[in-house]
N, C-alpha and C positions, 0 to 999 in steps of 0.2 A: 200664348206662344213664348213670352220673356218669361215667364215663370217655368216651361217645360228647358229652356237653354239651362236656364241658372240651377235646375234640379241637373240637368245632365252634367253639365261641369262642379257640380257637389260631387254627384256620385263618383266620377273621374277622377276628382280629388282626393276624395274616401278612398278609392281604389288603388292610386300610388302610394297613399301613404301607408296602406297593409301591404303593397308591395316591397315597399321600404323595409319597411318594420320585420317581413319574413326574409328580407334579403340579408339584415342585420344580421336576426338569430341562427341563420343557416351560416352566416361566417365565425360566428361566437363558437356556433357548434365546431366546427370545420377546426375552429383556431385547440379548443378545449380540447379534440381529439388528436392534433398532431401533437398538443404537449405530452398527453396522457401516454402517447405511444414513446414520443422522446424520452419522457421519466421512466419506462419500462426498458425501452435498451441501454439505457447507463446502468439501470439497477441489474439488470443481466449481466455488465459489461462487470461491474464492480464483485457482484457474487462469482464471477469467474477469476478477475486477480484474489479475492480473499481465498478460494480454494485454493490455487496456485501456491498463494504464498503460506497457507496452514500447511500444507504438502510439504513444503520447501522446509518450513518451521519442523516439524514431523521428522523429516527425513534426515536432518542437521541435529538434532535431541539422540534420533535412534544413534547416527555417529560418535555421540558425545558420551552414550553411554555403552556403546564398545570400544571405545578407546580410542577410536581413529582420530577424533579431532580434540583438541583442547579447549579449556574455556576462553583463553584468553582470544586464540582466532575465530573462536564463533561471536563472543562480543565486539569484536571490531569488523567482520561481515555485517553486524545488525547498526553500526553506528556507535555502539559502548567503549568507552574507556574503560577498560579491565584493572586500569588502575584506582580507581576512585571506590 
């Protein structure tokens, strides 16, 4: 009878502690996939400003080489001292 208690509170024991242990890797998991999806919308967010701005870069070149704009104000839109 003491030996059938002490096997059932083993097993019991046995039992929380895979319950544990699945509770764990289900939040690992849980955690691993919301970064996975976070690292994917910045990386989306960013290939949408570098089009943007290749566009912008594109479309300020095309100007430079019809004459509309000069160099000195297209290097000082990017941050360039046109003097140096």
């Amino acid at each position: 009878m003491l030996n059938i208690k002490q096997q059932e509170r083993s097993d019991q024991y046995k039992k929380q502690e895979m319950q544990k242990k699945l509770d764990e890797e289900n939040m690992r998991a849980l955690k691993i996939k919301q970064e996975r999806e976070e690292l994917m919308r910045n990386r989306f967010e960013l290939r949408k400003q570098i089009d943007t701005d290749k566009q912008k870069i594109l479309q300020d070149f095309d100007q430079l080489k019809r004459g509309k704009m000069n160099t000195e104000d297209i290097a000082k839109q990017y941050g360039y001292d046109p003097k140096v």
